[in-house]
N, C-alpha and C positions, 0 to 999 in steps of 0.2 A: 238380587243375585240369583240367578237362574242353575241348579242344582239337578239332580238328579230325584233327588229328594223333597224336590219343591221349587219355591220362587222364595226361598226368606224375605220382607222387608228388613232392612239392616239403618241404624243410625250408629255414630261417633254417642260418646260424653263426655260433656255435657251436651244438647242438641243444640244448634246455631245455625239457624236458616243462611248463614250467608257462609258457611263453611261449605266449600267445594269439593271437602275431601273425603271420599266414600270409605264407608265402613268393613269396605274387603279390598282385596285386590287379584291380579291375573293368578298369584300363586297359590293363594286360599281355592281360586276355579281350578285349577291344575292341579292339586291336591283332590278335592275331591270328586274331579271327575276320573283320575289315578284308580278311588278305590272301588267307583260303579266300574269301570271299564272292565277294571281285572276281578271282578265282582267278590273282593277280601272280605270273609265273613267277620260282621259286626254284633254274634252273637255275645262274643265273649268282654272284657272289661276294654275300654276304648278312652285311651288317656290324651286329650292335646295338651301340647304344653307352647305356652306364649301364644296363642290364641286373642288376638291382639286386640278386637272390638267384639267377638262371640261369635264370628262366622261361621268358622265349622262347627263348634259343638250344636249353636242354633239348627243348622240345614240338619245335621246329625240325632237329633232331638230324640226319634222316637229310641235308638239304640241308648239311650241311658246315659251318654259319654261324662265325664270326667273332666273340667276343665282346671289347669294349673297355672298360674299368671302371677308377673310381680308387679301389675299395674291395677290400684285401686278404680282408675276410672274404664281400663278395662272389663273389671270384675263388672261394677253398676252400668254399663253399655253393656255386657251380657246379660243381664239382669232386665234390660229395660229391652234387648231383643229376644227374650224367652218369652216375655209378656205380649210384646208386638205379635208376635206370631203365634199367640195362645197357647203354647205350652204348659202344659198342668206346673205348677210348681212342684220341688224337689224330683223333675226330670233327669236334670245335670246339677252333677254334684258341683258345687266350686271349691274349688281350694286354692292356698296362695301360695308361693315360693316358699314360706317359712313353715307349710302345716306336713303332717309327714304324708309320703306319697301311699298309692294304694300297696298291697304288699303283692298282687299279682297282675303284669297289665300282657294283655293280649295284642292292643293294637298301638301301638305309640304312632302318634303324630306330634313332628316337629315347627314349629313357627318359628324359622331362625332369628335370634335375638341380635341387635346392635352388637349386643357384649358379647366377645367369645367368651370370658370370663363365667359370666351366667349362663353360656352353654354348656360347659366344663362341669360347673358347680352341678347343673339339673341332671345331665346326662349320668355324673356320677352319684345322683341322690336316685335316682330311676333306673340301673342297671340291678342293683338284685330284685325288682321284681320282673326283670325283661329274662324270657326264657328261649329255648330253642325255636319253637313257635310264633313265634311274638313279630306280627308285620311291621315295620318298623319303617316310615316314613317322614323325611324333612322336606319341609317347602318354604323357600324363599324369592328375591326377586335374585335376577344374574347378579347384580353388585353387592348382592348382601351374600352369596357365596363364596368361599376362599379357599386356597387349597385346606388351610391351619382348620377352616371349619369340616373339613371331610378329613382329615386329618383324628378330631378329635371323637366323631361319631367311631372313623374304626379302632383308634386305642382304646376307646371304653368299651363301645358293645361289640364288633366286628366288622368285616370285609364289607367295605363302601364302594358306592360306583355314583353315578348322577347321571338325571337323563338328559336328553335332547333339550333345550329352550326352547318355549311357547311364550309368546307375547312377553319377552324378557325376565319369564320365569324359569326356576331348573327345580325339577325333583333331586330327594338325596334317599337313597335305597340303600338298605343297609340292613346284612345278615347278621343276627345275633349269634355270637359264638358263646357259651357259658364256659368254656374252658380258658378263657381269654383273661390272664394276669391283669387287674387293674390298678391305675397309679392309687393312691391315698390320694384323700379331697384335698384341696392345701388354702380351700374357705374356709370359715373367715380367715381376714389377714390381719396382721399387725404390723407397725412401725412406730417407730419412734419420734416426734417429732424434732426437727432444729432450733436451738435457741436463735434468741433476733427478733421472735414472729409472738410478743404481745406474751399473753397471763399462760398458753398451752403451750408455752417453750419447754422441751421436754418431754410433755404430755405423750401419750402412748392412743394410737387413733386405730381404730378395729372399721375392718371393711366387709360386709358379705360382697359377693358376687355380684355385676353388674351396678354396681352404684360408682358414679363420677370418679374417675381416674382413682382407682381402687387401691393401687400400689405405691402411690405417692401422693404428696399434696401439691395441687397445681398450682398455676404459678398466679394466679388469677383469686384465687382462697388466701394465698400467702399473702397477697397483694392486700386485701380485705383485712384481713387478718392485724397488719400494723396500724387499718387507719382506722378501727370501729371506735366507737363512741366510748368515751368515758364513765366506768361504772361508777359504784357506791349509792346508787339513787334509790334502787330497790325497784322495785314496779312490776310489770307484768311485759316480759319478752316475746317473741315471737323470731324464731328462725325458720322462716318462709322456704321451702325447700332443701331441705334440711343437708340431705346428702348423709354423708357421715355425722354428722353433727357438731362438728369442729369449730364452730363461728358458735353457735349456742353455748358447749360447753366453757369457750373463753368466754364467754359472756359471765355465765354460771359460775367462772372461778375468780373474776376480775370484780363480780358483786355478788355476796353468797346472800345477799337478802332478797334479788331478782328470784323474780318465779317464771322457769323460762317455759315457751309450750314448742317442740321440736315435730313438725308437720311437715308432710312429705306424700307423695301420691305412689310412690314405692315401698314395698313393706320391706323388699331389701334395705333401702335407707333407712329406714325408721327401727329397722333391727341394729342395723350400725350405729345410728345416734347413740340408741341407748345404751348400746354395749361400749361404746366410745368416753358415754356419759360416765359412767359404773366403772370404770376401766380406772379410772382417772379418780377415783374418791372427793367425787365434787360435789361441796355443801350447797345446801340450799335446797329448792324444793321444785321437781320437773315433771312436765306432761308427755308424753309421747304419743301421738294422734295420726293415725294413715288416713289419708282425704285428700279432699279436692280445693288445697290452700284453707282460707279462712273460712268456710264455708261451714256455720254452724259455730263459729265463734261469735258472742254476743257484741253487738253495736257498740262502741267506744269503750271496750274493757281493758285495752293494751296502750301500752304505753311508748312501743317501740321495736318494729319490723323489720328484721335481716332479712337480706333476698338476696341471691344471685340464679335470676330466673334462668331456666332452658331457653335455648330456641330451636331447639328440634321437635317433634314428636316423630317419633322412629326414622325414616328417612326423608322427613318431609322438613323444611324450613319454613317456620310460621312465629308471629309474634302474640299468636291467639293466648299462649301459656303466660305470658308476661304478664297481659294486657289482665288477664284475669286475676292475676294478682297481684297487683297494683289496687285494681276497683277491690279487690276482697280488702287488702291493707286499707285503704279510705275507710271503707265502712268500719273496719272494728280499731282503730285507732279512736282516739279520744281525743278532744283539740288538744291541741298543741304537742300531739304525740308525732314520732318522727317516723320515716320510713326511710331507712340507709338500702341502696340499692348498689351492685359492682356488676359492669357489664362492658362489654369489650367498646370500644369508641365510635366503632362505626355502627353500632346498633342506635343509637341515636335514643339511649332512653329517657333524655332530657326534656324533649317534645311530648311524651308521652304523660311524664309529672306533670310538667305545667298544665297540660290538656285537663287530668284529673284534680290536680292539688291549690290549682296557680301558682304556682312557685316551685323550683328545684335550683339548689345553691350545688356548685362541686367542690367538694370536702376533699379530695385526692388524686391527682393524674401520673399517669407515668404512658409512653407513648402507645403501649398496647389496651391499657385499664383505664376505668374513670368507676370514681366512688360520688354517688351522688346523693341527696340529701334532702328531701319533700317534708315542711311542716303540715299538716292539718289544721286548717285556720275554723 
């Protein structure tokens, strides 16, 4: 990525030579060549937030910056482009969604998120340290801008405008006003859940900001939800992308001798499991792990893999995330341990078990869903 401040080499994580998808894009370039242009002093605290594979804080390096992120594999792709690019360590500070922000920030840059939600939440976790001062820059592509996201930059911090599009990217410029009323946070959320849907009929489900349909349980989890496996066995769980944690903790309540492990590559989710877990006074005994799926769970210690993989990675559609966890579930299941999988019909994840398992049976259909089902032989 060619910079003003350099040429970073930049990589994704995990790295995957046949991944075509670069580690920046046109709005990361339009962002920072925004702040050489208008040459915005970098002396003072320089906070990105969603900083999506480490582009800008990387190019940004020698000014110290401050990176905020709710993706684990974001964070180690920052981690492994500091190193790329010989950055002394403790350059950039990192921190996650969950850790508290700095208490004075001079330059905010924004990397607009999927979630408006998680812009909501960050924007309002990041306004008391933003002051009259405070340059205050978003960068997104055209489609990941909305009116509702310039909307929310000027309720929280002040007077919004956006520039011109470059290569289908828009700046979002935005005056901080300190006199400016702000709404209360209204993350995390709660609801309650509907009886009908298995052992968490009732159950009370906690959401931070940006984690899978935040406000309600979809219909696709609900779907999962009636046809999981029958507990009472005990063993060692795994709910494979955990999200809120809502398929784990029925697990957790349908067999309190299961030891479930709730792993997730967002420390939003992984904040929701737990609190979701806890929420709900569910006996038994539970892990909570932010990572990159199975990755550093021991070879055949599980007994049995909930998944309902992504197939997004930000605005990109790929079945790389799936594919990875599936191979992680092979490795650390144990024979004869099972891997329950729910994913929409036309994803075709049925091809992909047998490629890995030899075998996938379907346990559940309905004509948007399928629950599908991989032994370890």
């Amino acid at each position: 990525m060619t910079t003003a401040w350099g040429e970073p080499a930049l990589a994704r994580f995990p790295e995957d030579p046949r991944d075509r998808l670069r580690a920046w894009d046109a709005s990361d370039e339009y962002l920072l060549r925004h702040l050489a242009e208008r040459r915005i002093p970098l002396s003072g605290t320089v906070v990105a937030v969603g900083d999506r594979w480490g582009a800008l804080v990387t190019a940004l390096a020698a000014h110290r910056p401050t990176q905020i992120t709710d993706s684990w594999l974001g964070q180690e792709a920052t981690r492994a482009n500091l190193a790329r690019n010989g950055v002394e360590p403790g350059a950039v500070r990192l921190l996650t969604t969950q850790d508290p922000p700095p208490d004075r920030i001079d330059v905010l840059l924004v990397r607009v998120p999927k979630s408006l939600a998680l812009l909501e939440d960050q924007l309002l976790r990041l306004a008391p340290a933003v002051h009259e001062g405070t340059v205050v820059v978003g960068a997104g592509m055209v489609k990941e801008i909305h009116t509702s996201t310039l909307d929310l930059f000027a309720r929280i911090l002040g007077p919004t405008r956006t520039s011109l599009a470059e290569k289908k990217a828009r700046l979002i410029l935005c005056t901080p006003d300190p006199t400016l009323r702000r709404p209360g946070n209204p993350w995390p959320y709660r609801y309650p859940l509907p009886d009908g849907i298995g052992p968490v009929s009732g159950a009370t489900v906690v959401n931070h900001a940006g984690v899978f349909c935040a406000d309600r349980l979809d219909i696709g989890t609900r779907f999962f939800l009636r046809h999981l496996p029958a507990g009472g066995n005990g063993g060692r769980v795994v709910d494979l992308g955990c999200g809120n944690g809502v398929v784990g903790t029925a697990m957790a309540l349908a067999d309190p001798r299961a030891e479930v492990l709730f792993v997730d590559e967002s420390f939003q989710a992984v904040a929701s499991a737990q609190a979701t877990y806890r929420e709900n006074d569910v006996p038994g005994h539970a892990e909570f792990r932010v990572g990159d799926g199975l990755s550093g769970v021991p070879a055949g210690s599980v007994d049995l893999v909930l998944n309902n993989p992504p197939f997004h990675s930000h605005q990109a559609t790929t079945d790389a995330t799936a594919w990875r966890m599936f191979t992680g579930a092979r490795r650390a299941l144990r024979r004869g341990g099972e891997l329950w999988v729910i994913g929409n019909r036309h994803l075709g994840y049925h091809v992909k078990l047998r490629r890995l398992f030899g075998n996938s049976e379907v346990v559940a259909s309905d004509p948007k869903f399928v629950v599908l089902k991989a032994v370890k032989r």
